[in-house]
N, C-alpha and C positions, 0 to 999 in steps of 0.2 A: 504494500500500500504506500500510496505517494506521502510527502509528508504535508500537512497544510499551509496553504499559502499564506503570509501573513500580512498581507497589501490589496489594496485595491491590483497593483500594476503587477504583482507576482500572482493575482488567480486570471488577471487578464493574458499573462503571458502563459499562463498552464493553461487554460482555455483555447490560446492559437497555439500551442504546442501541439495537441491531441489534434487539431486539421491541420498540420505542417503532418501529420503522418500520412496523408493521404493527398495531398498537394499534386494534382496535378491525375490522379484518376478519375477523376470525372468535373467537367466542366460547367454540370450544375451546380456541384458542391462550391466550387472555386469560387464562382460569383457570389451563391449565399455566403462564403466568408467573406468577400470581398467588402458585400454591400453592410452587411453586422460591425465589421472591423470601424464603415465610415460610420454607422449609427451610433457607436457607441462613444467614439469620439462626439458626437456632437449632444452639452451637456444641457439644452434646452429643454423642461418638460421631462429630466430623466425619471424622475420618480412616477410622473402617467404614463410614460412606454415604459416603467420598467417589466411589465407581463410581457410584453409583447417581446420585448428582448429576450426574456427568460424563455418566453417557448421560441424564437429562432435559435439561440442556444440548444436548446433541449434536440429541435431537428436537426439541426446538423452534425451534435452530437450522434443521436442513431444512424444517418450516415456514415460516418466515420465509422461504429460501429459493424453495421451491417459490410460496409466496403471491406473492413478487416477482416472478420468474420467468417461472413457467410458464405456462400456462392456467387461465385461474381453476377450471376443473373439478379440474384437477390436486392444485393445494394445496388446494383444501377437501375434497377424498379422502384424502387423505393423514391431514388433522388430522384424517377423522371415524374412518379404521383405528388410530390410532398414537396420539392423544389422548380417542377418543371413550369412549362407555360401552362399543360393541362391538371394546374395545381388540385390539388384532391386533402382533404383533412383526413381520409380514410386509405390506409395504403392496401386495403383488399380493394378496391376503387380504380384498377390498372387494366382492366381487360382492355380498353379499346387502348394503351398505348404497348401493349406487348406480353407474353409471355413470362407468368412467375411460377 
């Protein structure tokens, strides 16, 4: 077990640590870090998007996950229901984008 961050800027760095592991597998996840990385910088209103940040965290975390994990079919279904254009909150929700 990792040990705990003791900063705001040491759980932010352990946060893009866990998708610096999968950097560059898939191109949806890329952008969803990209765009969270700019949100989180910007500190206007952060206490009423703080949900909304915590569940983009949360999906990109099972990304990462499932990328690492599981079958590669798996994780890049996931990222194309849950991060794609044909975003879906339900990832059994994938039939018309492919095969799980």
């Amino acid at each position: 077990m990792r040990a705990r961050p003791q900063s705001r800027t040491e759980t932010r760095d352990a946060l893009f640590a866990e998708f610096a592991l999968v950097k560059g597998a898939n191109r949806l996840l890329d952008q969803h870090v990209a765009r969270l990385a700019v949100d989180l910088d910007i500190k206007d209103n952060i206490e009423l998007r703080s949900r909304a940040l915590v569940e983009v965290m949360a999906v990109g975390l099972q990304a990462v996950q499932l990328l690492v994990m599981a079958e590669s079919n798996v994780g890049e279904e996931f990222c194309a229901a849950r991060l794609g254009e044909h975003l879906s909150r339900n990832f059994w929700d994938v039939a018309s984008i492919g095969d799980v």
